[in-house]
N, C-alpha and C positions, 0 to 999 in steps of 0.2 A: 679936751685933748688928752690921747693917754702917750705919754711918753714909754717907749720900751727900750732899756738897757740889756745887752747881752739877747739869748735867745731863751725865747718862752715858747716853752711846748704845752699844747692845747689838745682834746680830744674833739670838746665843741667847744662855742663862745655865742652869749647872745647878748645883744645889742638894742638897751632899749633906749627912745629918746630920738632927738634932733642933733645933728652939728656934729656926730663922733667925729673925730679923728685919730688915728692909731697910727703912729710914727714912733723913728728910731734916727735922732738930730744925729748923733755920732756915726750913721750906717756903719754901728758892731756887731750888730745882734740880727735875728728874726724872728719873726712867730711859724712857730713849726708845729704842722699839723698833724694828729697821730689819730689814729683808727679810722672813722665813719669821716674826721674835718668838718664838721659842720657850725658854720656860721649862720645867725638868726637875727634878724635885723627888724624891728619894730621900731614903732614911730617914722624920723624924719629921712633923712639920708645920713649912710655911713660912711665915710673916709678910710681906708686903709692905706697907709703911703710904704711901710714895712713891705720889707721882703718875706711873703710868704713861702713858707718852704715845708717841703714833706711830701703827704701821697695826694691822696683824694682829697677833694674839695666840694662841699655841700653848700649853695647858696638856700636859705629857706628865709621864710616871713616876707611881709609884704614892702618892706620897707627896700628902697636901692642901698645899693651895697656899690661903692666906688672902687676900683684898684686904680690906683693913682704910682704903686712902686712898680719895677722892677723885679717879679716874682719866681722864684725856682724849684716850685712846687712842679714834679712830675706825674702824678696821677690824673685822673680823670677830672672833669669840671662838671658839676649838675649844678639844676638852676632851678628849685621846685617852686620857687614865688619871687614873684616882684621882680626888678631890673638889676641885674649885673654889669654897672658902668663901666667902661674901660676904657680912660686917660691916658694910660701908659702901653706904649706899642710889644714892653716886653711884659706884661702882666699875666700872659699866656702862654709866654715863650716856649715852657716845657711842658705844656699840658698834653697827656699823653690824647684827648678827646674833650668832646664837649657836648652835654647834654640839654635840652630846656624842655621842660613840662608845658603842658597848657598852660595859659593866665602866666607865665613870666616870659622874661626876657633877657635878650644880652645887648646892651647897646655899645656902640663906639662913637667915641668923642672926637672925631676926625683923626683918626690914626688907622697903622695898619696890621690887623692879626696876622700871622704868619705860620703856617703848615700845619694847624692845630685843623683836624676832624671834626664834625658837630653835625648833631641831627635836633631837629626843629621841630616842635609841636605844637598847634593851636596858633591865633594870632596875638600873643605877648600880651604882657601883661598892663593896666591901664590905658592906655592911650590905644590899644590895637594895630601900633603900626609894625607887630612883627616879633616875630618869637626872635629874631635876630636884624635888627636894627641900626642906620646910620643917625646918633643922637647929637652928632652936632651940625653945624652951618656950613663946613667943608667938607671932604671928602674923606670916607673912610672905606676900607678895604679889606674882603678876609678872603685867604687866598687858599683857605683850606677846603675840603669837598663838602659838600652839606648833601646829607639826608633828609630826607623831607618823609618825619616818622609817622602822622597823621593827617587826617584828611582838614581842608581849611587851616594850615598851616603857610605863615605870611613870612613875607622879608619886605623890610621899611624905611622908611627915610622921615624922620619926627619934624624937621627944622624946614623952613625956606631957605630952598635952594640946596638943600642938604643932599649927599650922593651916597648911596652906598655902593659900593664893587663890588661882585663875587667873580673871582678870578675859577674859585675849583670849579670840580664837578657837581653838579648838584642831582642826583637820583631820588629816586624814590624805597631803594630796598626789596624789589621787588613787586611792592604793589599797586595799586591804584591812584596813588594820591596825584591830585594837583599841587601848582604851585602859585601862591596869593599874593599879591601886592597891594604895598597902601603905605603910598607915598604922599606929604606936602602938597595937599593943591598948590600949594606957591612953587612952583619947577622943584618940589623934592622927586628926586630922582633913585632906582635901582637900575644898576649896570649890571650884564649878564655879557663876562668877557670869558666865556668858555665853549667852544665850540663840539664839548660833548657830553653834554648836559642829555640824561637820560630818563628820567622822571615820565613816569606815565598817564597821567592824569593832564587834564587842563591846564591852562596861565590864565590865569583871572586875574587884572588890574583892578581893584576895585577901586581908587584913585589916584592921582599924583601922574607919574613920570615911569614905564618900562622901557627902557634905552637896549638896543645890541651894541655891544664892546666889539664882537667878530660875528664873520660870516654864521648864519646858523645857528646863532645863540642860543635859541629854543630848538627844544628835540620836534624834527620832523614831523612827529605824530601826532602834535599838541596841536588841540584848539584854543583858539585867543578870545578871552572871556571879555568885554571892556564895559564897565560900569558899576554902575551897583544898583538896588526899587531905591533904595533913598533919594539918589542924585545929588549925594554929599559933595562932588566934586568933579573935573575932567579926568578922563580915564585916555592915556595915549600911549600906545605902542609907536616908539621913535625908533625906527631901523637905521639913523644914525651914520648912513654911507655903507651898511652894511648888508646884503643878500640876507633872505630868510622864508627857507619851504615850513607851514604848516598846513595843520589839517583843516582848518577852517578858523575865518573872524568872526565871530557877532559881537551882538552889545547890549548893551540895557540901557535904553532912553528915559531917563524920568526928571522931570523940575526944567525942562530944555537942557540938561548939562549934557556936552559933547563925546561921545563916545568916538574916539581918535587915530586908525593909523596915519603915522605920517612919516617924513624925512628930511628933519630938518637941516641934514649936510647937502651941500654943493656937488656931490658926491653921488651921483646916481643909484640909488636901489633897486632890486627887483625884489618883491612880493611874491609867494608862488603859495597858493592854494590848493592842494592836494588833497581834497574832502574826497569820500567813497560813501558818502551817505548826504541825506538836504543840510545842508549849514544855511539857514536863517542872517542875513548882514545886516543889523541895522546900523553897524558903524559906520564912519566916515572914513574914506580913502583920498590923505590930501598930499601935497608937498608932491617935491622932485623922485620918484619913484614910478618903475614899471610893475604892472600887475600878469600876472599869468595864470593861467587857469588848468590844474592837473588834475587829473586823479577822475574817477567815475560819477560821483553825487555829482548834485546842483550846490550851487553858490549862489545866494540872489544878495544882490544891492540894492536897498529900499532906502539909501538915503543918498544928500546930492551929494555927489564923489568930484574932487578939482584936483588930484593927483596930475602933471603935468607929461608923465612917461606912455609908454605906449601899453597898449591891452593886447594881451594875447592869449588865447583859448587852445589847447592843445587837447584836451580830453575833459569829458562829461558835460554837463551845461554852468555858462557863467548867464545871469539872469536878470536885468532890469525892472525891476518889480514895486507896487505900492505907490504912495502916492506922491511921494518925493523921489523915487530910484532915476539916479541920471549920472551922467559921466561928459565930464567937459572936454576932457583930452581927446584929440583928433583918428589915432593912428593905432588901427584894430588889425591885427594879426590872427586868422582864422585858418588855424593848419589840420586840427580836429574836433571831435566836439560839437557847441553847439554855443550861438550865441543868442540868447533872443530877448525880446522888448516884450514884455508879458502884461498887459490890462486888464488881461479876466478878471482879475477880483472886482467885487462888487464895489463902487464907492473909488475905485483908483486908478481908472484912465488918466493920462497925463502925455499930452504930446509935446514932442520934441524934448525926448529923453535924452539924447546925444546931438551934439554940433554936427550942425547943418551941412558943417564941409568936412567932416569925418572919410578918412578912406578906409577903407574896408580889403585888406589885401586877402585874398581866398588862398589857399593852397592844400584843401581837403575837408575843411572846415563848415559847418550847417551855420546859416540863419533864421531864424524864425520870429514873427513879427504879430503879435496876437492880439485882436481888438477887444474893446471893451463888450459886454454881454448887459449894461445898465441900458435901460430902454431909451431909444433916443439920441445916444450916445454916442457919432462917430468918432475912429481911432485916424491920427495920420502921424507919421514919421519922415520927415526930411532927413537925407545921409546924402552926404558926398559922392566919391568913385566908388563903384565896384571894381578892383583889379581881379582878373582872373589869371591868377598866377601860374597855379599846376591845381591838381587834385580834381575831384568827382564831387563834388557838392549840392546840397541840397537849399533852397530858400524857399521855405513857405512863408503864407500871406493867410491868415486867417479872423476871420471878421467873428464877431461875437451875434448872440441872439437875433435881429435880423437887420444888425446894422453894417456898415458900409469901412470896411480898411484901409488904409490907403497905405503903400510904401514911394516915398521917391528919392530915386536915387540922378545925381546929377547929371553922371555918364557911367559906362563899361568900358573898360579898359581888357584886352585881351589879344596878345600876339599868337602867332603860329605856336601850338604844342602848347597854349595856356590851357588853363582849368575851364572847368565846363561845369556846368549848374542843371540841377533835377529841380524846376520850376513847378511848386503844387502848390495845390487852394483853391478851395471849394468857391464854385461861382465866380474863380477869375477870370476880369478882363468881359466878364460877359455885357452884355446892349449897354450903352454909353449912358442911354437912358433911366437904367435901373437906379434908383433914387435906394433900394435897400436889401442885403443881404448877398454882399457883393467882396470883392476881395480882390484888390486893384495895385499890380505893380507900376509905376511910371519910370522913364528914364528922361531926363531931359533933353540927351542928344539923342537920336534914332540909329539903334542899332544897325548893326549891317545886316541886310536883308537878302536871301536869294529864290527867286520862285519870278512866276510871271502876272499875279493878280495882286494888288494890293488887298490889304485886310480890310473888312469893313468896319466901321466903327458901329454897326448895331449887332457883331457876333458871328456867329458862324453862318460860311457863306455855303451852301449844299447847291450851289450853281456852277461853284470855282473848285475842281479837284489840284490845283498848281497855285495855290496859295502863297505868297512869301512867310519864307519858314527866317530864321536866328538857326543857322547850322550847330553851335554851339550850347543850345539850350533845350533838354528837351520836357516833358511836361507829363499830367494824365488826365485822362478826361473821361466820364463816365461813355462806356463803349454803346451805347444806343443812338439812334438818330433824335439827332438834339440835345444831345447829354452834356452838360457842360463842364468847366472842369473839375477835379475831385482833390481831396485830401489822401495821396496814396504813397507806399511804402517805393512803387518799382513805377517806372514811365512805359507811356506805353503810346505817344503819340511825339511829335513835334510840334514847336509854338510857336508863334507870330507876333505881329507888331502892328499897334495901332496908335495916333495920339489921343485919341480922345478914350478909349479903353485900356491901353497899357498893354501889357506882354497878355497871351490868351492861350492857351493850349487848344489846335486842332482838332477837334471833334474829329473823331478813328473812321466813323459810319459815313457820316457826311461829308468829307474835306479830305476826302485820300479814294482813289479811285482803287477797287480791289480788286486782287488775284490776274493783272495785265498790266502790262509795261508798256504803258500809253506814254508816248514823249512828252516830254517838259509837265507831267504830272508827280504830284506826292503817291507812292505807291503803297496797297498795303495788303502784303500777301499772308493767308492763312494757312493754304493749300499748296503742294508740290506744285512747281513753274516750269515751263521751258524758255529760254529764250532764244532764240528761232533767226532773229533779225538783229541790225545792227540799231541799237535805240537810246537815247538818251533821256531819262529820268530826272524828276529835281533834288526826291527825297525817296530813300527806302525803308519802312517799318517792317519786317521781320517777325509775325507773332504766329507760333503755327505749333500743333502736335511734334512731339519727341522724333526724329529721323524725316524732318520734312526738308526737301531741296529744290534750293533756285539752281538751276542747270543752266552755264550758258553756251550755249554749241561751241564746237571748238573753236572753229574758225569766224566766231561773232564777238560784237563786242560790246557790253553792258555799260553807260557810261552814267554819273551819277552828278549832276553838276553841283548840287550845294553841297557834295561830299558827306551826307550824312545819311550815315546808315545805324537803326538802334535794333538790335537782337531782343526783342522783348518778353522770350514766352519758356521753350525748352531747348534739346538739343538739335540745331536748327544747320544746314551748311548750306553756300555758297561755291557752287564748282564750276569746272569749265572755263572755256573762252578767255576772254579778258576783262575785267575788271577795272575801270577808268574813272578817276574822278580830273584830267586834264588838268588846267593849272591851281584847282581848289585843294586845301588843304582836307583831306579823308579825315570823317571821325567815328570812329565803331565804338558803338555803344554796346556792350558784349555786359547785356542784364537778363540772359535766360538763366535757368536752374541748372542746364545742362551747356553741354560746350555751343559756342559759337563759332563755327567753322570756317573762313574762308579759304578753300585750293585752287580759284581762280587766281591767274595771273594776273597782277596788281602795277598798275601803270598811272603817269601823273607825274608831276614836278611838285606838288605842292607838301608832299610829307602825308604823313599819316601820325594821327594819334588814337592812342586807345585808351576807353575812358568804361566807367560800370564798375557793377559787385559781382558779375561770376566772370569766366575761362573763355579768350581768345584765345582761336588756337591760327595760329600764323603757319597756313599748311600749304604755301608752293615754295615752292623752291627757283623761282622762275620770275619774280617780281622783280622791275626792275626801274619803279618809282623813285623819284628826287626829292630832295629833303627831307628832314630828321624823318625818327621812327623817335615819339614820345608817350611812354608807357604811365599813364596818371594813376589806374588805378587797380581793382579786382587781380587776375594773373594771365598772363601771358607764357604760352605753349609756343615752343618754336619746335616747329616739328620735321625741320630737313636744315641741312648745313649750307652756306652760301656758298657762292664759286667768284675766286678772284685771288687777292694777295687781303695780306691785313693793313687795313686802313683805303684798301682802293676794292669795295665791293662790286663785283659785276652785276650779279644777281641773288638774290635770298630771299627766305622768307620775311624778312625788317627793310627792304629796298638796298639804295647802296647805298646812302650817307649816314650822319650819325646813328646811334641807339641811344637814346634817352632813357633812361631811369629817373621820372617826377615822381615814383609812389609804387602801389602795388605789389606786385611778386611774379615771380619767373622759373620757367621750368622746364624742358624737354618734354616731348611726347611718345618716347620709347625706352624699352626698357635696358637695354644692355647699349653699350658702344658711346660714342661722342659722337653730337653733336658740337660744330664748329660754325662759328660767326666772324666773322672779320670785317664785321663794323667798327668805328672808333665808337667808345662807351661814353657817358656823360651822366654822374653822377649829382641829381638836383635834390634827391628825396632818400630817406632810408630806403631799402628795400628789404625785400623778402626772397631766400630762397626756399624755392616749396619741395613740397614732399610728392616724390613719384617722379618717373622719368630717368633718363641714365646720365652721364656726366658731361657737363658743357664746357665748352672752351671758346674764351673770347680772347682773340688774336692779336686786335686792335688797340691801341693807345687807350687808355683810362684817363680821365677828368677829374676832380673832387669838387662840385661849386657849392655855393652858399649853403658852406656850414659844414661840420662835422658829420660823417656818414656810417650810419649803422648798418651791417646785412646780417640779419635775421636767418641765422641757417636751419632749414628743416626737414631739408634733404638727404637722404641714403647714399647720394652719391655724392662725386667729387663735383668741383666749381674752379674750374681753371681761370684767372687771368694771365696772360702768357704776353699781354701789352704791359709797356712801360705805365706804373699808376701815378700820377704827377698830379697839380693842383693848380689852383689860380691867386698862386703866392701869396693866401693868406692865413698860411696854415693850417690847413684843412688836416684832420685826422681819420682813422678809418675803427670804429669797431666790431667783432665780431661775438655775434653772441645765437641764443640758440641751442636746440637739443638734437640736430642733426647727426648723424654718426657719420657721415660725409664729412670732407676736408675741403677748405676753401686754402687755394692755392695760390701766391704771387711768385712767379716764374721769370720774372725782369729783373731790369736795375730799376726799382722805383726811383722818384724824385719829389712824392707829397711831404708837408714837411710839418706836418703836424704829429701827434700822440695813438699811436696804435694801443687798441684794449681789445685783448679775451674773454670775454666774460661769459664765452660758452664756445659749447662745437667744437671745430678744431682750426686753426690757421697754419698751416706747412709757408714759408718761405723757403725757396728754394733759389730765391733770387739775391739781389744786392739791393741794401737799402741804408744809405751816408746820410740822408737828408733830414732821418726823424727826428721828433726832439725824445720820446720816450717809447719804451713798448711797456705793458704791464696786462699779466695775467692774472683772472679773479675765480673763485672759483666756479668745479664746472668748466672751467675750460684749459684747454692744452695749446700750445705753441710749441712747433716745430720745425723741419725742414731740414735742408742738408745747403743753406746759403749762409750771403753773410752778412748782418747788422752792424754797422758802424753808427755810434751816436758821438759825432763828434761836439756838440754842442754842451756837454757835463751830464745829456741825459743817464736817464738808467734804464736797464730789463729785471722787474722784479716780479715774481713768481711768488704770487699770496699765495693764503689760506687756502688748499683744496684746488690750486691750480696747479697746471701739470707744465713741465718740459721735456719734449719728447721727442730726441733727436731722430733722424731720419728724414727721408724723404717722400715716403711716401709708394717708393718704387720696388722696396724691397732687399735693395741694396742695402752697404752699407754709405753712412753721408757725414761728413763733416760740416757741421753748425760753429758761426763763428761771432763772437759775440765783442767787440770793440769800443770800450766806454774811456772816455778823460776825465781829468778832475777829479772831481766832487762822482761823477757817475760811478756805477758799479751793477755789477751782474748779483741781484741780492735774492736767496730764499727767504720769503718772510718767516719761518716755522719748522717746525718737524711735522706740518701738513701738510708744507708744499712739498712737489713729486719733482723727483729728475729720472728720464727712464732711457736706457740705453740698448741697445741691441749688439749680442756676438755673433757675428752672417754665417762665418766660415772659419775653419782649422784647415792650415796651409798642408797639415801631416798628419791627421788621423791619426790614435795608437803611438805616437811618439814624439816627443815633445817637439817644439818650436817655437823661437821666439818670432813674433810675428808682427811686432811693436813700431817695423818702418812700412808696413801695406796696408794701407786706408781702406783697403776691400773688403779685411776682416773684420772688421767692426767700426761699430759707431764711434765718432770722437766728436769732443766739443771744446774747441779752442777758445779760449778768454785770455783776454787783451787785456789789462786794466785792473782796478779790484773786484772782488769778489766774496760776500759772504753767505756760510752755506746754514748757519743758525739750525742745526741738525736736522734740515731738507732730508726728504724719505727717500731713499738711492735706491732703484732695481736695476737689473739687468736681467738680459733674459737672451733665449737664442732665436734664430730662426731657421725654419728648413728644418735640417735632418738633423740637426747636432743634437746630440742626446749624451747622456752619461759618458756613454760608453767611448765618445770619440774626444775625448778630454785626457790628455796624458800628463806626466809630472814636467815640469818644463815648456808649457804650452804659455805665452805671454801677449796679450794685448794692451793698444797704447789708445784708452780712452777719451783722455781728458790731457789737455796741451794748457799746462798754467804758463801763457807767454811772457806774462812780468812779475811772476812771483807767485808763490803758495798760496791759497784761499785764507780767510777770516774764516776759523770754525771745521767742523767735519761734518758728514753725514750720518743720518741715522741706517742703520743697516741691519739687515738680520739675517745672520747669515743660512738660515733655515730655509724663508721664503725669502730673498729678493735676490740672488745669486743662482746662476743653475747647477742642478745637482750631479754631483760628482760619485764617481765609484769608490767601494771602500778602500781607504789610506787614501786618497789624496784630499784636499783642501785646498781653497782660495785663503792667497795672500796678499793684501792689501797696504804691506804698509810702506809701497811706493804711488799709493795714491794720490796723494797731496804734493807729492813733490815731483816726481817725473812722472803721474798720472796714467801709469801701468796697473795691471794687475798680472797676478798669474796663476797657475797652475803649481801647488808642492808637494812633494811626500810628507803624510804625515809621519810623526816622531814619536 
């Protein structure tokens, strides 16, 4: 032990030996460090219990070095060898950073560092569990940001049951690196409680315990590494009740050790995978958490997954693969994307990959079901319901080498205006007796059928042209007689039902009578048609050269009974007469390259839905069918305005009850003027607004159901809703995003009462809206209008980065926008990126001044209610019309900006060069009744 009396000042000091101890029993004195600080520790462990004090501090040699005092050394901390214990929570207190070399370390002895910086390098010294390390059996903590300076650079936990915290941010400095864990197989633990952790590189556990502290612990773009080739230990990502999008899981299986996510709180997680490239899983997905499936690449699961949350696929393929890949949990969510059960590899057939009573809810979302190609080998999969919710879907069946597939599903589930399914696979459904190179869907309950022959169970029947078809389903089949069905991108027949064959796609050649409207037959026209007489059809296929048409006299009437009609080839129409599917529910399959036409008048009680990848163009104006109009998927052309009031249609091109939006995209078919709809709307799916055509207005009532709603604007022109937008009181919100140069317009009192976002295009409220909880602008996009937002709720209206606020309305005029926040709420520019933009319309006296500050006509104003910060928001004004220089006199004053309860937090940024309009020489704008009575004016200069 060295006793220290008073204060000793050192340059360096080295320490050889076991047992040091350096203390000061009177705490009179310190050791104070002068130039480089450098301490050198050799042999055992050192003690330093003294207040160190001075600049910089050098830990070097291999030996650990304890701070056990209370230290008030302000310079930097480096750490070239061995371990830097830390006992004492103030041992750091004033360090202005913290550095560690490879081969050392900084450990803590269950305490907690506090706002001390540090960058990390290599995985620490001896043990490997981290350049920066929890070295005791409880909890330690450092709340400062870490760098992560090198690539293989870890943070650790040495003890059972030992936790470390990292409260900062932990980045990377701009490069590549990942970030390494190696924790205690006995539950040592690292906690990652920073939600904006930016680090570029991977998370590699390579054993113990990675826990999330909050939402998103890990940066977005990280893939999660879990293992190690040794199989030293369990490697597990614990999301801990917490949400968390990455790029991709895998693992490294070696020795049988478990490679692990899971969630072990009561607490529900979601999982969300956003890979853009294949991410390989052979980890384990277990515990109380849901999985989601983002982003472009494949995800495959090859090992057995008992997560008990629900799956859901929204974009690229999630992939049951290898010879363990399975998933125990029930409840699959298929909105896009691609789900499938893969066997091909050689050596890893495996049925019944998923629970037998699994349901399968569709709503845009692909299956695919791939047998094994090992000789001999058949594939079979049991699954519960198929729900056909909404969407345009595709399920294939594909058998390997020349063995036999089998999928069964228990039942289909499908109401009016549900999803519809593109059924392909080679050899399906074909002679019952085919023992090999077959590909076989089953249903246990027998769909609903409409035609007048039952299917046979040995294939295609070329005796029966009126088959019973699945209106809902349609298929492809190679186009020759006797072709059976195919593996194809676009449908080009309708399919049937058999029990002992399963679902079968119609052979086009044989099982469809051609080019004549033979009653109660499956039709299949190539060639321009007339129809002549008044005839009833079961089914119509559509496949024919670019400007070919079915004509139906005027006075005739076309009637379709299974309702199913598929566009399958080019730009194909349907004119004349009437158009009848009676009480069956119509479903246009609109999958040519070119538009799909219908201008016959459209009649029926049953609804119509529109489903496919290219353009229905809904072209009478005279339809005056019952039940929804539900748009699933490809876009839809309205190409005349309906007649009636809004909400109670008489006739149009959509019939006259609801307008369903389940997907897709919508547009007009002309160029200048409005189009008017006065349907009520019902909003199930994002949509699209497309690009081309002139500006639409829907009259009728708006809906928001299950779930937040996006409209994708892409349009040049405007998008009126001029109906009240209300919801089904569960909060529903609306965003608007997009590169449109069009305005999407709400013209009511809404009542949805969920969170409006910009995150592109433009959105004009012109209407009244009490009910939201928040608006918020991102950038790329603008909000404006000349209405009024009340967020009574504490919500805000915040105007980020590169988003605009752009009073007006749209019309030309001038418009008052009114902004009404309580509380905690407030009207906030995030930056001097966000934009406020205002307009001067009109001078009441040309040539000589006037104050014009009580006439709303002349210019734009924006009243705010509440608080307000304007964080030097980019401020223009500008005119419009005729105002030029010249009609700007000394004394001319407008009242822009109406602070109703007080001045702003902050000012704008302005310039008075460009963002002001230009004045003749001596006069100037004066602004410095902005902030307060929210005038400007017109001066002489001085």
């Amino acid at each position: 032990m060295v006793e220290i009396v008073g204060t000793v000042t050192v340059n360096s000091i080295m320490l050889d030996g076991n047992g040091w101890t350096i203390q000061d029993s009177n705490n009179d004195g310190a050791l104070t460090l002068m130039g480089e600080g450098r301490i050198t520790t050799q042999g055992g462990n050192i003690t330093i219990n003294e207040n160190i004090a001075g600049g910089n501090l050098v830990k070097a040699g291999v030996a650990n070095l304890i701070f056990g005092g209370a230290n008030t050394y302000s310079g930097s901390t480096t750490v070239e060898a061995g371990t830097l214990q830390i006992t004492n929570r103030a041992a750091l207190a004033l360090s202005s950073g913290a550095s560690v070399s490879t081969g050392a370390s900084i450990g803590l002895a269950s305490v907690t560092v506090t706002g001390v910086p540090i960058t990390i390098n290599g995985g620490g010294s001896g043990d490997n569990f981290g350049a920066l390390k929890a070295s005791g059996s409880g909890t330690s903590v450092w709340t400062g940001n870490i760098t992560i300076g090198s690539s293989g650079s870890r943070l650790g936990a040495t003890q059972p049951k030992g936790v470390l915290e990292v409260t900062g941010v932990i980045d990377s400095g701009g490069a590549g690196h990942g970030l390494n864990i190696r924790a205690h197989n006995d539950e040592g633990t690292v906690v990652l409680s920073n939600s904006n952790n930016a680090y570029l590189g991977a998370t590699t556990v390579i054993g113990g315990v990675l826990k999330a502290g909050v939402n998103n612990a890990l940066p977005a773009t990280t893939v999660v590494n879990l293992g190690n080739a040794q199989g030293q230990g369990t490697a597990t990502f614990d999301l801990n009740g917490y949400d968390q999008r990455v790029a991709g899981v895998t693992g490294v299986v070696n020795n049988n050790v478990p490679a692990v996510v899971t969630n072990y709180s009561t607490t529900t997680a979601v999982l969300t995978v956003a890979n853009t490239t294949t991410v390989n899983g052979t980890a384990v997905v277990e515990g109380n958490l849901s999985l989601v499936k983002e982003g472009s690449g494949t995800s495959t699961l090859t090992r057995g997954n008992t997560y008990t949350g629900t799956t859901t696929v929204n974009e690229g393929t999630l992939e049951l693969s290898g010879l363990q890949g399975s998933i125990e949990t029930t409840d699959y969510f298929l909105n896009g994307g691609t789900f499938s059960i893969n066997n091909s590899a050689a050596a890893t057939n495996k049925n019944s990959r998923i629970n037998d009573s699994s349901t399968f809810t569709f709503r845009g979302g692909d299956f695919a079901f791939t047998g094994s190609a090992d000789s001999g080998v058949n594939s079979t999969e049991a699954i519960g319901s198929l729900v056909l919710d909404r969407g345009f879907q595709t399920v294939r069946v594909v058998f390997g080498g020349t063995n036999i597939s089998t999928l069964v599903a228990s039942n289909i589930t499908r109401n009016a205006g549900g999803g519809v399914v593109f059924l392909t696979g080679a050899n399906l459904g074909v002679n019952s007796s085919s023992m090999a190179s077959a590909s076989r869907l089953f249903t246990m309950t027998t769909p609903r059928l409409v035609g007048g022959t039952v299917a046979l169970d040995r294939g295609i029947n070329p005796g029966a042209k009126n088959t019973w078809i699945v209106s809902y389903f349609v298929g492809s089949a190679n186009e020759i007689s006797g072709g059976a069905g195919s593996v194809a991108t676009t449908p080009n027949t309708f399919v049937t039902y058999n029990a002992q064959t399963g679902f079968r796609p119609l052979n086009p050649i044989d099982e469809f009578t051609q080019n004549a409207m033979v009653s109660g037959n499956n039709i299949r026209v190539t060639q321009n048609l007339s129809v002549e007489t008044k005839t009833a059809i079961n089914s119509l296929v559509f496949i024919a050269p670019t400007g070919t048409t079915i004509n139906i006299d005027n006075s005739q009437v076309l009637t379709v009974t299974s309702g199913a009609i598929l566009f399958a080839s080019q730009a194909n129409t349907i004119s004349g007469g009437t158009l009848n599917f009676d009480y069956r529910e119509a479903i246009i399959y609109a999958n040519g390259s070119g538009n799909s036409t219908i201008t016959s008048t459209i009649t029926g009680s049953g609804g119509l839905t529109v489903a496919g990848t290219g353009v229905y163009v809904a072209g009478s104006a005279g339809s005056t069918y019952t039940g929804d109009t539900t748009i699933l998927s490809g876009t839809t052309v309205f190409s005349s305005s309906s007649s009636g009031s809004p909400g109670a249609v008489t006739k149009g091109p959509v019939g006259r009850r609801n307008l369903i939006f389940a997907g897709g995209a919508i547009r007009t078919s002309q160029a200048i003027g409005t189009r008017t709809l006065g349907n009520n709307i019902i909003f199930k799916a994002d949509t699209t607004l497309a690009a081309g055509g002139s500006n639409s207005s829907f009259t009728g009532s708006v809906t928001l159901l299950e779930g937040d709603r996006v409209l994708t604007n892409s349009s040049a022109s405007n998008t009126i809703f001029e109906g009240v937008i209300g919801d089904d009181g569960q909060r529903r919100g609306v965003t608007i995003t997009g590169s449109g140069v069009g305005a999407v317009i709400f013209a009511n009192t809404n009542t949805y009462t969920g969170a409006t976002n910009v995150n592109g295009s433009t959105l004009l409220v012109n209407g009244v809206h009490s009910t939201g909880s928040s608006y918020h602008v991102g950038s790329g996009g603008t909000l404006g209008g000349g209405g009024d937002v009340n967020l009574a709720g504490g919500g805000s209206v915040t105007i980020g980065a590169w988003g605009t606020l752009s009073v007006g309305s749209g019309t030309g005029n001038a418009a008052a926008l009114t902004f009404s926040t309580v509380g905690k709420g407030a009207l906030v520019f995030t930056d001097n990126t966000s934009n406020l933009k205002l307009d001067i319309v009109s001078d009441a006296s040309p040539g000589t001044g006037s104050n014009q500050t009580a006439d709303g006509t002349r210019a734009d104003r924006l009243l705010v209610s509440g608080n307000s910060s304007l964080n030097g928001a980019h401020l223009s004004i500008s005119t419009i019309g005729t105002l030029d220089s010249a009609t700007f006199s000394a004394g001319d004053r407008w009242k822009i900006f109406d602070w109703v309860t007080g001045a702003p937090n902050g000012t704008f940024t302005i310039n008075p060069e460009t963002d002001l309009p230009k004045l003749k020489a001596g006069l100037r704008w004066d602004l410095s009744d902005l902030y307060s009575g929210g005038t400007i004016q017109v001066v002489a200069v001085r």
